[in-house]
Backbone bond lengths (Angstrom), bond angles and torsions (degrees), N, CA, C in turn:
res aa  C-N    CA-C-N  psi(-1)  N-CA   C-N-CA  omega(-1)  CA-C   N-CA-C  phi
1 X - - - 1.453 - - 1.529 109.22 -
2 X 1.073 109.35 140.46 1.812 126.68 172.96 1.167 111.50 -47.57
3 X 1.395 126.86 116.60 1.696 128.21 146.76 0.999 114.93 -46.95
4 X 1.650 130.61 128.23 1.258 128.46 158.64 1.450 123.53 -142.14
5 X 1.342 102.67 119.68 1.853 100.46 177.38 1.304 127.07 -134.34
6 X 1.424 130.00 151.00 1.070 149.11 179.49 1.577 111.85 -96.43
7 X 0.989 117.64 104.20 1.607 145.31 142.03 0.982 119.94 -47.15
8 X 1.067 131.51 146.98 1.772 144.89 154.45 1.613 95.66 -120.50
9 X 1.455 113.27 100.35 1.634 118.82 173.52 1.100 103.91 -65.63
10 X 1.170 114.62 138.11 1.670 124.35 160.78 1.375 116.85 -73.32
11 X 1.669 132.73 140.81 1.569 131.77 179.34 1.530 78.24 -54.51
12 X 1.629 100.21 149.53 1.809 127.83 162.20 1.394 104.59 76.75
13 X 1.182 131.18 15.08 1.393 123.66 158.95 1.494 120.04 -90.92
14 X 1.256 103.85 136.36 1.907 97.83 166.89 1.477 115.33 -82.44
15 X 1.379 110.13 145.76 1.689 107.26 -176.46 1.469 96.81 -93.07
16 X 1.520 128.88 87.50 1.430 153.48 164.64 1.353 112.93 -152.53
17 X 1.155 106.26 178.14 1.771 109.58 -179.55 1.587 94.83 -133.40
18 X 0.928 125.80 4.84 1.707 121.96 175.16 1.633 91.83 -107.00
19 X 1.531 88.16 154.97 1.616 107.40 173.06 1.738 113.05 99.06
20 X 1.473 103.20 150.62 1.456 108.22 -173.49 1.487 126.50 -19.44
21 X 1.368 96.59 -87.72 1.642 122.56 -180.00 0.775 100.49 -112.07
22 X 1.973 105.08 179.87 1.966 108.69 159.88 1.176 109.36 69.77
23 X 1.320 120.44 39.33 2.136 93.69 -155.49 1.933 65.10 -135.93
24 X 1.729 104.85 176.38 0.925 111.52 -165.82 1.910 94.98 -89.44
25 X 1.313 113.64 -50.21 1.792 94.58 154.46 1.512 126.48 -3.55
26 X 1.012 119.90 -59.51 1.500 135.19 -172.28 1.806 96.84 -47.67
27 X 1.451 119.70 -28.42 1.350 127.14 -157.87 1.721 106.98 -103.96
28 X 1.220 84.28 -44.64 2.187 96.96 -159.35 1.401 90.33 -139.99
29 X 1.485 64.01 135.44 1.993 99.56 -178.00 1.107 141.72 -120.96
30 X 1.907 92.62 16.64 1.144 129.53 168.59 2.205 114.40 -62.95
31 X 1.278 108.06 111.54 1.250 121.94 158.71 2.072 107.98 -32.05
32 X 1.310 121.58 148.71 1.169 136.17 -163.96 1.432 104.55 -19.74
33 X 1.188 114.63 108.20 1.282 148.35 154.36 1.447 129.40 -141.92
34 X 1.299 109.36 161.33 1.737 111.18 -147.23 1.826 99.07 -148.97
35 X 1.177 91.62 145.64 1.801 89.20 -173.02 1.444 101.84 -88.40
36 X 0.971 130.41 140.26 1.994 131.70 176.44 1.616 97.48 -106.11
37 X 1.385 92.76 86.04 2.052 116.61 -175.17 1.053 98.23 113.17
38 X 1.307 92.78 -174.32 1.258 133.40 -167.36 1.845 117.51 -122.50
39 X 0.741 105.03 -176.72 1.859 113.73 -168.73 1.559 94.52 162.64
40 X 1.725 101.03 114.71 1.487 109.59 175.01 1.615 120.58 -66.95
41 X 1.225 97.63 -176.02 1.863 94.74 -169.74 1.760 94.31 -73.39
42 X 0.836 120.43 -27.01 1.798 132.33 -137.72 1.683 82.20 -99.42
43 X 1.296 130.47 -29.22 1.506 125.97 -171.80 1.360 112.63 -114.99
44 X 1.560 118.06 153.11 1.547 131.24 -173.25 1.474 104.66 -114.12
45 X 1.310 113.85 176.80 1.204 144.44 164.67 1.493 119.82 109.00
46 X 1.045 124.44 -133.60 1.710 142.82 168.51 1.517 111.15 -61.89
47 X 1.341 77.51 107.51 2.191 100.51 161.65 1.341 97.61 -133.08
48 X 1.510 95.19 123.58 1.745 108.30 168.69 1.531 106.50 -96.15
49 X 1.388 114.47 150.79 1.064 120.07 -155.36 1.953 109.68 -142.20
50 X 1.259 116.08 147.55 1.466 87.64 -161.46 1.578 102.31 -164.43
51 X 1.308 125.46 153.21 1.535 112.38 -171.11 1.986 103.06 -108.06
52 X 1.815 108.12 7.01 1.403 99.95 -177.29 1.510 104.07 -105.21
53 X 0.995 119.02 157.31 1.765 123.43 -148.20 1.595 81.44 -97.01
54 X 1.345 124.09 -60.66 1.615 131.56 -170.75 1.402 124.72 -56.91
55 X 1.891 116.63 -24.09 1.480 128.51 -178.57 1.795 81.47 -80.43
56 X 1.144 112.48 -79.24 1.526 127.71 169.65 2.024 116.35 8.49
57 X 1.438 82.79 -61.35 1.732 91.84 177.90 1.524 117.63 -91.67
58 X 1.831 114.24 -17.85 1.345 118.69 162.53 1.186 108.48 -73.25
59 X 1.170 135.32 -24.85 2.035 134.89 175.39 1.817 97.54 -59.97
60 X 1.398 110.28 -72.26 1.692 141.35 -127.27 1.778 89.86 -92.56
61 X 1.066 117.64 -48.60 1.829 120.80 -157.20 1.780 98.82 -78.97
62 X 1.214 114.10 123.55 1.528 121.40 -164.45 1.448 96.55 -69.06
63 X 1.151 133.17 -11.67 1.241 143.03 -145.50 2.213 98.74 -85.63
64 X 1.080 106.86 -11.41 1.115 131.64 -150.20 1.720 95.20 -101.43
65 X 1.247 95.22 -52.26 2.140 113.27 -165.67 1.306 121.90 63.04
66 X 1.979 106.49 42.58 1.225 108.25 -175.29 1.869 107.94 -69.54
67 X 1.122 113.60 154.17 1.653 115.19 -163.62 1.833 92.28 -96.40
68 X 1.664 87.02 127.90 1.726 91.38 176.90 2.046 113.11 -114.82
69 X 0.703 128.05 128.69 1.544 129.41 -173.71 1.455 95.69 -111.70
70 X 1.541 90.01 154.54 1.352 122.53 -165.06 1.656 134.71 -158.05
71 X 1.083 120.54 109.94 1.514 118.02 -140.81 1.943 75.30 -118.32
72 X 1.588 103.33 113.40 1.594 118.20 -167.10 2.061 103.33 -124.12
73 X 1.326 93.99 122.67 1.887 85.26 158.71 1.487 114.35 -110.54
74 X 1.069 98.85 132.60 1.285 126.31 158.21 1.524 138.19 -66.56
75 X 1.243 122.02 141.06 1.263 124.30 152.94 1.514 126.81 -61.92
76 X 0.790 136.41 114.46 1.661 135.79 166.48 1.923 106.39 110.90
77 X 0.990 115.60 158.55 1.672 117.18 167.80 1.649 102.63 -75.67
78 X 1.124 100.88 105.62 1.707 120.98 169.08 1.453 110.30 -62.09
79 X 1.507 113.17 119.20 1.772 116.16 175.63 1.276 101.01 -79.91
80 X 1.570 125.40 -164.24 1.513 148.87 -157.79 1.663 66.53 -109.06
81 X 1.403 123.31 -102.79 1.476 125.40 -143.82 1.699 103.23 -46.33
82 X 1.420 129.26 -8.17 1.197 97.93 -178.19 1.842 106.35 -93.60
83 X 1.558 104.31 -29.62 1.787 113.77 149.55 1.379 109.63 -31.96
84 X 1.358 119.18 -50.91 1.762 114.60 -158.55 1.804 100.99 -95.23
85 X 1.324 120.63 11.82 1.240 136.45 179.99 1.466 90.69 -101.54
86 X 1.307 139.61 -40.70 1.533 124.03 -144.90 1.613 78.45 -112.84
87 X 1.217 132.28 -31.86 1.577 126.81 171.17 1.814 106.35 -50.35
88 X 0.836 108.90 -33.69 1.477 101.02 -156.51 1.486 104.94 -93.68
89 X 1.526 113.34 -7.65 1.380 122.25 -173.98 1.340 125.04 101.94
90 X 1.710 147.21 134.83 1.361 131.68 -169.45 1.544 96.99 -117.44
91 X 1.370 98.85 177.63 1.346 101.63 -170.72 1.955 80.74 -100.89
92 X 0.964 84.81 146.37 2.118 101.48 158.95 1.380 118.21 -152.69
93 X 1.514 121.96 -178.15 1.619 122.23 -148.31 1.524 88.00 -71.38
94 X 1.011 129.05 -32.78 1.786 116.45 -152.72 1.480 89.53 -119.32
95 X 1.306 121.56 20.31 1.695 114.47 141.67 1.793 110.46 137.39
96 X 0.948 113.70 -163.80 1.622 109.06 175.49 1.851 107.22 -97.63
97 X 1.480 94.54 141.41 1.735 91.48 172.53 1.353 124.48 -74.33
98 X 1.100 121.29 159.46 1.752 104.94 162.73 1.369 118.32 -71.24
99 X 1.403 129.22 -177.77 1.648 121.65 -168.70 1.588 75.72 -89.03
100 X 1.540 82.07 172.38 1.444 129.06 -167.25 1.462 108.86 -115.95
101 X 1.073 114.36 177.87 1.867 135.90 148.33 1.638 97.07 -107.18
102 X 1.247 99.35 125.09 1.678 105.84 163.73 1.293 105.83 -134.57
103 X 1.260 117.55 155.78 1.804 124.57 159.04 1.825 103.64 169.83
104 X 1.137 74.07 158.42 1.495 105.21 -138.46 1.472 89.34 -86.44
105 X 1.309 128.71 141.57 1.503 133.01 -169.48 1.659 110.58 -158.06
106 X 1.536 96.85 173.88 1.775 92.11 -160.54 1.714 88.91 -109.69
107 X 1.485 94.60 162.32 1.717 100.57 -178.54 1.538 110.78 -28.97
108 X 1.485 122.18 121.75 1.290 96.53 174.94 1.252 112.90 -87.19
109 X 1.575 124.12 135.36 1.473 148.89 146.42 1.835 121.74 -0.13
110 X 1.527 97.85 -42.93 1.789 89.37 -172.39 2.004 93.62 -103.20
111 X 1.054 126.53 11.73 1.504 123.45 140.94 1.271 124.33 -12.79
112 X 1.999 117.40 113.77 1.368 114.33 160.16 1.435 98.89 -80.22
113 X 1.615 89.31 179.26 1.739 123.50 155.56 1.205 101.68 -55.94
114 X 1.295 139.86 147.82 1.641 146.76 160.74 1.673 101.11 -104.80
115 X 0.999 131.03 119.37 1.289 125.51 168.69 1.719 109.68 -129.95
116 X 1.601 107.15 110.79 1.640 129.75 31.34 1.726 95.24 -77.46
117 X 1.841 122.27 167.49 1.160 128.80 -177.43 1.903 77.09 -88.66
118 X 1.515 82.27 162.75 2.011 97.55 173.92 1.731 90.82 -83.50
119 X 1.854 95.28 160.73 1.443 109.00 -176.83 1.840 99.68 -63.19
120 X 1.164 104.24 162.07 1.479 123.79 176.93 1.572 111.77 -122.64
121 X 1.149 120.17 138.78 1.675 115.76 -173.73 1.298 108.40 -128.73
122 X 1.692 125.05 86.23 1.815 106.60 -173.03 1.034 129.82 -33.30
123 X 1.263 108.89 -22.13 1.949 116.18 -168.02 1.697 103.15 -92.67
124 X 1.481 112.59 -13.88 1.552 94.38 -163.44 1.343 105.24 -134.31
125 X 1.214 106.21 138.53 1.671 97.11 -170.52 1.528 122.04 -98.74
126 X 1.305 111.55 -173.59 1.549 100.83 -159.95 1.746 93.17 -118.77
127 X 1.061 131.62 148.64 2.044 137.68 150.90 1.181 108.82 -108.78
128 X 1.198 114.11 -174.62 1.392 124.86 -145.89 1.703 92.13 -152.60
129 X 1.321 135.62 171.60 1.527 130.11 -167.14 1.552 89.02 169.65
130 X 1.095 109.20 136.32 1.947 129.08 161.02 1.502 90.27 -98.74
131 X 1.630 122.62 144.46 1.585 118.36 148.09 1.252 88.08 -167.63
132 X 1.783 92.55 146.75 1.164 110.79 -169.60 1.575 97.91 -136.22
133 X 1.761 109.74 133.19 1.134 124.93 -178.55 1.245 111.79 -105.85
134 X 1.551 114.20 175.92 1.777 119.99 157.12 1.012 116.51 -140.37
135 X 1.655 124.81 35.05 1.286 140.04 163.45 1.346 107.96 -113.06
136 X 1.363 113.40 -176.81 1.443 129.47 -178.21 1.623 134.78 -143.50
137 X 1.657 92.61 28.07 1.328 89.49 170.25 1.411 135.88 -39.45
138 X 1.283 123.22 156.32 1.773 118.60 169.20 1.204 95.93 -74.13
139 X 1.647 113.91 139.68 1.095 140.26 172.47 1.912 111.66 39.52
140 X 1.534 91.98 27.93 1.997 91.09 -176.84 1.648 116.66 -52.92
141 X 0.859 123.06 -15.76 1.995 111.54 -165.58 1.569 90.60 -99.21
142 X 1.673 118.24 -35.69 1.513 98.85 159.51 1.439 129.77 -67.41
143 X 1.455 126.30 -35.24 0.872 127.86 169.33 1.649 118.96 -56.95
144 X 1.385 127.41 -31.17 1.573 133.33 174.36 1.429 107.26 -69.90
145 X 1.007 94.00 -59.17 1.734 99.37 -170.17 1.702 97.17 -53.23
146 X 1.208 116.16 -74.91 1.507 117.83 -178.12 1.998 98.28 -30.56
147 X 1.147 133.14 -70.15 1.411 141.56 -160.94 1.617 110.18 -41.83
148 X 1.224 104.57 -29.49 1.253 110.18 -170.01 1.674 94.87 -114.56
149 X 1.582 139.08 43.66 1.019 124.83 161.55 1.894 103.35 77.36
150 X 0.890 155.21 82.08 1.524 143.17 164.04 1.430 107.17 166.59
151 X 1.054 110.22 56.63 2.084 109.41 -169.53 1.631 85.97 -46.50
152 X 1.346 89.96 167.38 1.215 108.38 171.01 1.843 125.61 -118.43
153 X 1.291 113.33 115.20 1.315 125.22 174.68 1.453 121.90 -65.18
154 X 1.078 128.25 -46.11 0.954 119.05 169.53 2.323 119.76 -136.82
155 X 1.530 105.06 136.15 1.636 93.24 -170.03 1.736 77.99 -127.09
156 X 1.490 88.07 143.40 1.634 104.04 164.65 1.847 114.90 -147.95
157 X 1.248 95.65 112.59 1.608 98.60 -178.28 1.257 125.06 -85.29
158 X 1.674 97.30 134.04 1.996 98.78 -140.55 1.730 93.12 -110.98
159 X 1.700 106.04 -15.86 1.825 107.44 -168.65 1.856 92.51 -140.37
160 X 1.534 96.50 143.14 1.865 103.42 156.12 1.575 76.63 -142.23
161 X 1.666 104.53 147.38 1.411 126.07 -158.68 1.445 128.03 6.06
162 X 1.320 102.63 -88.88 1.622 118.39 170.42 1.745 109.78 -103.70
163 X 0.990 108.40 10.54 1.770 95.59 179.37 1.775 94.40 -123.38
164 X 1.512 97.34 132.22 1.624 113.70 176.73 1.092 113.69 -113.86
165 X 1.548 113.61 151.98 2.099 118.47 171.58 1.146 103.84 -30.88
166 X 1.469 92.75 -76.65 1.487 106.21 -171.24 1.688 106.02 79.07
167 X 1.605 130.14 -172.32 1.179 91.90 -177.60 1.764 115.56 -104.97
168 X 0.931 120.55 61.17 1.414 137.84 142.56 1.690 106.45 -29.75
169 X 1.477 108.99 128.16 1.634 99.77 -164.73 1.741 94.28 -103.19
170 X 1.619 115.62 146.59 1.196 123.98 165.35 1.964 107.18 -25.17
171 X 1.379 112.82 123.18 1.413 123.84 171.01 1.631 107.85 82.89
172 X 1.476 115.65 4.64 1.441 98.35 -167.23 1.566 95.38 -104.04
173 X 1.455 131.54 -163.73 1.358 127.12 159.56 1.871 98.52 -163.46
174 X 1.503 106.78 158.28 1.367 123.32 -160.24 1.599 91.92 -129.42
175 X 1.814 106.69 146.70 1.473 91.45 160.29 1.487 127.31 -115.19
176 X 0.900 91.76 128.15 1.417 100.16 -171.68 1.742 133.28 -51.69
């Protein structure tokens, strides 16, 4: 039977197991296993992880349109039309996305500490946004959010298809 686990990446980890520090090693100590995706250094939450090569490429290969969620803050107070802008899809350098699920939500409640904390700007305020894709651009929900004015400070991925965080604590992992 298939290994399978759920991670909660820590901000500043790489999703690999080779390399100095920071590496997902640092977490799981599980014998050959392999993450099915990706999750940048700069973003947290859910990495599934798995020792079958074929579940692996049914998670990770866009080809599939497994649905990924993402609970993102923003820079600036986010309107409805700029939500119904990132729903409908943006244009970016390597092409337009497909639509999304977007909507707009308040700090969520079961939130860690991020350490380092993201910058803070007295003058400018921060929103909050769920969106959930079924593509796989590099770094796409930063790249959207930024397109439409609202970089994003902080992204943490809370769903890949049917498997959720849940409350799985930053750095720990469960097997699924």
């Amino acid at each position: 039977m298939a290994k399978l686990i759920a991670l909660n990446k820590p901000f500043g980890v790489i999703c690999q197991f080779s390399g100095d520090n920071n590496t997902l090693s640092d977490y799981v100590d599980i014998p050959n296993i392999y993450p099915a995706g990706r999750l940048d250094k700069d973003s947290e939450g859910l990495v599934i992880l798995t020792d079958d090569g074929k579940l692996q490429n049914l998670i990770s290969n866009p080809k599939y349109n497994k649905t990924k969620t993402y609970v993102v803050q923003v820079e600036g107070e986010i309107s409805d039309d700029v939500a119904s802008s990132l729903q409908k899809g943006v244009q970016l350098k390597d092409g337009n996305t497909k639509p999304a699920r977007v909507k707009i939500i308040e700090e969520p409640s079961w939130l860690w500490v991020r350490t380092p904390p993201i910058r803070i700007r007295k003058n400018i305020p921060t929103s909050w946004i769920e969106i959930s894709i079924s593509e796989g651009k590099n770094r796409q929900i930063r790249r959207m959010t930024a397109s439409v004015g609202f970089p994003t400070l902080r992204l943490i991925r809370t769903k890949i298809d049917k498997w959720h965080l849940g409350d799985i604590t930053s750095g720990s992992y469960v097997t699924l």
